[in-house]
N, C-alpha and C positions, 0 to 999 in steps of 0.2 A: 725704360721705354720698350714698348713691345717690339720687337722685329719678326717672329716667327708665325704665320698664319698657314690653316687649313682652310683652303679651296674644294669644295666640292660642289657635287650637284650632278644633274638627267634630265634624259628630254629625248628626242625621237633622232634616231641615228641619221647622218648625212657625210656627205663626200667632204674632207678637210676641217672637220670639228675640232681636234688637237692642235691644228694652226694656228685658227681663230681664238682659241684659248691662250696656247702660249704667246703667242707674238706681241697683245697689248702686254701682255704680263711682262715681257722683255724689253718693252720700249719704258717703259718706268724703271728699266732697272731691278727686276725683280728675281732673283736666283731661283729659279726651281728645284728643293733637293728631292723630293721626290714624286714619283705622278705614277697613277695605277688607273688604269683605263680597260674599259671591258664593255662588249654588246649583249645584249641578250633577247632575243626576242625583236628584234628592232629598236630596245631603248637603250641608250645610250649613256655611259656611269660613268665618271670621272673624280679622281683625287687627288688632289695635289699639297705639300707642303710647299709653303714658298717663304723666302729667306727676306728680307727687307734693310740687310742690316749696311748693306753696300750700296742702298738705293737715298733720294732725298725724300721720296715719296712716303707718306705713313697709311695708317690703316686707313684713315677716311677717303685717299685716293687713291688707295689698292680695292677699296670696294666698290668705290664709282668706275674704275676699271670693268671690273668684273660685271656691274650692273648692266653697263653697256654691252659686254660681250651678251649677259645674257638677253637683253633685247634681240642682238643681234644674231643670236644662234638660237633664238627660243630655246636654248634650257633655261631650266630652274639651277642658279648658281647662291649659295651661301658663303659667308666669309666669318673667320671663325678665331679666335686668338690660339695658338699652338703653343705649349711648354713640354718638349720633349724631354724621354725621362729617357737618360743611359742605360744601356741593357750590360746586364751581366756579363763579365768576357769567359765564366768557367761554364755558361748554361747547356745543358742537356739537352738534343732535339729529338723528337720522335714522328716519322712520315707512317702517317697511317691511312691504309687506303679500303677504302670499300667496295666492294662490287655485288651486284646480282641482280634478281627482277627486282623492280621498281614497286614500291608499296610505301600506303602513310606509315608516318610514326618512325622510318629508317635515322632519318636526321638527328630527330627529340630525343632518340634512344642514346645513341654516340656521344653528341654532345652531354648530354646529364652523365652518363657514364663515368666521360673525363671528366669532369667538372664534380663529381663525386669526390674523385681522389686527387683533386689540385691540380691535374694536367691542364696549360693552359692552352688554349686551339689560339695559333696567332696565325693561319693562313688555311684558305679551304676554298674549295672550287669544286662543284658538282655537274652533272650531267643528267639528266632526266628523260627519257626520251623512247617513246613509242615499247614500252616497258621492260627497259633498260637501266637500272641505278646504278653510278658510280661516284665516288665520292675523293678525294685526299685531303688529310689535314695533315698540317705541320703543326706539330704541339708543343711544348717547352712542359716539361717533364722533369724539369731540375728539382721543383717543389713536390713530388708524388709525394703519396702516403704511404703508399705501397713500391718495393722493386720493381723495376722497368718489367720483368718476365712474369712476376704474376700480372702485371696491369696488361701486359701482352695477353695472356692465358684468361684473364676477366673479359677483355674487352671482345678477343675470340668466340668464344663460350657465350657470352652474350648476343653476340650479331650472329650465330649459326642458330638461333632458335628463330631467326627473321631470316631463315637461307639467304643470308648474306655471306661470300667471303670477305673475309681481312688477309691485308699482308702487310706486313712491317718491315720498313727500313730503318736501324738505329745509327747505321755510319753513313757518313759524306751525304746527310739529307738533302745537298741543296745538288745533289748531281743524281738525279733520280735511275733509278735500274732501266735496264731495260726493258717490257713486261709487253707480255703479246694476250689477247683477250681471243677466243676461240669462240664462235655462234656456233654449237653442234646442234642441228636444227633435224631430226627427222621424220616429221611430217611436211605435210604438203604446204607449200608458198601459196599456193592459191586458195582464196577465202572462201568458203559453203555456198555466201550469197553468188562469188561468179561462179562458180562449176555448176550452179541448180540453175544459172543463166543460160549458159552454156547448152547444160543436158538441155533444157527445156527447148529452146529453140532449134537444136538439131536434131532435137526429139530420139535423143539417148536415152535409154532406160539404166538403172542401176548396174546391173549384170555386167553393161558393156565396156566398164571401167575394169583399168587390168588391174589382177591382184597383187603383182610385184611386178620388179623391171625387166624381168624379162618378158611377160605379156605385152609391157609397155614398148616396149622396143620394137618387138614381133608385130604389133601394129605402126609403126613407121620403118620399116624396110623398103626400101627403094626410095624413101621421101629427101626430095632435090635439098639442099644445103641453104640455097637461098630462100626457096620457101619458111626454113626453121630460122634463118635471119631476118625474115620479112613480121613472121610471126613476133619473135623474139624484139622488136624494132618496138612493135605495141607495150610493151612495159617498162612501167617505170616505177621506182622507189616512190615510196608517200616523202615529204617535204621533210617530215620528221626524220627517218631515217637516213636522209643527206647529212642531217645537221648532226645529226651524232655519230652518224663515221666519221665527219670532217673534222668534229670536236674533239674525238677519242687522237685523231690521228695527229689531232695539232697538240693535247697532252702529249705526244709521244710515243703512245700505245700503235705498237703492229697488229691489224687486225687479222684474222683469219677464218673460212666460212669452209663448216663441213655441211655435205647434204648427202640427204637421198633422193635427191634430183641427178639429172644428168648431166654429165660434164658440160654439154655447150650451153646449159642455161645456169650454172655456178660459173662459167666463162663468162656469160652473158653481165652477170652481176658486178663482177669483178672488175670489170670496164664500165660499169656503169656508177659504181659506189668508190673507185679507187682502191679497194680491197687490197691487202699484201699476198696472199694466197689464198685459194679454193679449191676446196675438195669434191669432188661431185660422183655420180655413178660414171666411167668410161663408158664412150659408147666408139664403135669403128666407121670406121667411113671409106666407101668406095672412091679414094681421089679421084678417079679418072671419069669414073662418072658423076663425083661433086653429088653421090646421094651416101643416106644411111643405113648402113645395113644393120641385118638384125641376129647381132652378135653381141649379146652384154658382155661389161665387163663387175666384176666385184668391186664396190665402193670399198676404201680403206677405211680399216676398224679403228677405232678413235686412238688406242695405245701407238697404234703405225703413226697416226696423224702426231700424238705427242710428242714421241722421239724423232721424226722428221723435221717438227717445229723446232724445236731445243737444238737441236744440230743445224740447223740451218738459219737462225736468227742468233746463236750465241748463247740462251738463255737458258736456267737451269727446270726445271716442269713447274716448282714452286711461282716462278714467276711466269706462269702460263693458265691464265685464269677461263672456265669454260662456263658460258651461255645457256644451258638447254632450251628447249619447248616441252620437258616431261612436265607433262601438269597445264600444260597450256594451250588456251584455243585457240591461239595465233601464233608463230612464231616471233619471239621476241627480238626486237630491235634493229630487225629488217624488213619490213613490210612494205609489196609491192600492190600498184594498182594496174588495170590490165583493159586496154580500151579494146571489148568486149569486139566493136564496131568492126574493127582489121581481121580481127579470127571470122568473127561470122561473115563477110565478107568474103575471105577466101573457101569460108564453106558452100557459100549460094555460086558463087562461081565453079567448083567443083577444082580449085588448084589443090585443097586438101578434102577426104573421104571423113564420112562420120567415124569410120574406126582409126582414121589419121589425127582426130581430133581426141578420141579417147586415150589414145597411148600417147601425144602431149599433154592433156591432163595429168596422167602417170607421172612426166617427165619434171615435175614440179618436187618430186618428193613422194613421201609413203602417204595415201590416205587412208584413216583405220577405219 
């Protein structure tokens, strides 16, 4: 007699869905040995094995159960007969993780790869996000074709032709390192369409944008602190870059953001995204009179940034994986929107100058 069934199904996410699920399942007597549960987008995934063998109920009324839940929670619920197969107790595991910009074909490629030489993928979770890829599988590598370090050295070699890195973990896979992800980002946060907004309404011409931070600076000298908070108040992350700092940080991953922007708007970020640390251009500030002055300081060069990270999180540089925007029209996997309406507002009131406006331009980062 059957007693072991697969419980799945999806549907649009809602407050107490795992409740509604298990609870009929447990008024029948139903063990749950295992349940894997995940959102994505707003839809809502669920798995479960359930045990029957302690219940009087059988399949036809574990799936009238289920029927009902699914009436009742509008998912789509299946019921499925389950024969579980014992897993080897000497198996091999191998945590392989992927990172870099975000492109087709990264997945298709990895998986064929393993699957060339026997490696089986039994766990994977990715990230996709405002062109950002990060990937991890857990693979079972007992049956390779090949030794663990060429399949390491193949699978390498292969994902750097996709400027993807890999990093491998082959011991205690199931208690992951600790691994911090760096956005070295130096160009400007702000996108061509608002600065041509921008210039055009307060009728800036090219020229008056500064060439590096200290022009940029030298144009807000004396500008009040809460004016750059009031300014700074107007931005916000896109929706997408919420969800995959949220996501990185709920894998575990410490995040960190170097810029060639100015410290109080890499401040700015860093309260705004949750951020672990940020890097930004220093800039001085008159405390007593709560304005800026126009004293730059030197942004730290990425190697300072490395060795500060690794000493200060514990981690070795290997497990310090870095982000750029070299090659890119946007800065990857942080991109902000900027309600246009607050800046030029404080321009037509005259609380900031058109050349107060150029050198926050500046303050976004390098534009070439």
């Amino acid at each position: 007699m059957q007693q072991s069934f697969i419980v799945h199904g999806m549907g649009p996410d809602a407050v107490g869905l795992v409740g509604k699920i298990t609870a009929p399942i447990s008024e029948i007597n139903g063990n749950i040995l295992d349940l894997r549960q995940d959102v994505l987008h707003g839809l809502f995934t669920i798995y479960l094995i359930i045990d029957l063998s302690e219940s009087s109920a059988g399949s036809d009324q574990l799936t009238e159960t289920v029927e009902a839940i699914g009436q009742q929670t509008g998912l789509a619920l299946t019921v499925k007969p389950y024969n579980p197969t014992a897993r080897a107790a000497d198996k091999t595991n191998l945590l392989m993780i992927l990172i870099g910009r975000d492109k087709p074909g990264i997945i298709a490629a990895s998986s064929e790869m393993l699957g060339k030489y026997n490696a089986n993928i039994e766990f994977s979770q990715t990230i996709g996000r405002e062109g950002v890829f990060l990937m991890e599988l857990l693979t079972d590598v007992s049956n390779a074709q090949i030794p663990i370090e060429n399949l390491q050295k193949t699978l390498r070699k292969n994902m750097e032709a996709l400027n993807i890195q890999t990093v491998f973990q082959q011991e205690d896979v199931f208690n992951k390192r600790k691994r911090v992800i760096l956005f070295n980002i130096a160009s400007s946060f702000l996108t061509d369409d608002a600065v041509a907004e921008l210039m055009e309404q307060a009728e800036l011409t090219a020229d008056a944008l500064p060439a590096d931070n200290a022009a940029a600076i030298a144009k807000l000298d004396g500008l009040p602190l809460d004016v750059i908070d009031k300014l700074l108040s107007a931005l916000t992350p896109t929706s997408g870059s919420a969800e995959l700092i949220q996501t990185l940080k709920i894998m575990g991953y410490k995040i960190a953001l170097a810029s060639t922007g100015f410290s109080f708007f890499t401040d700015r970020l860093r309260t705004l995204l949750d951020i672990d640390q940020t890097f930004g251009a220093p800039v001085s500030e008159d405390d007593d009179a709560r304005t800026l002055t126009a004293t730059p300081g030197a942004a730290a060069d990425v190697d300072s940034i490395l060795s500060h990270l690794a000493a200060q999180e514990d981690v070795d540089r290997e497990d310090i994986a870095i982000i750029t925007d070299d090659g890119c029209g946007t800065p990857p996997g942080i991109r902000l929107e900027l309600q246009l309406g607050v800046w030029l507002d404080c321009l037509n009131r005259h609380i900031i100058s058109r050349e107060n406006l150029a050198g926050l331009i500046g303050s976004f980062g390098t534009r070439s």
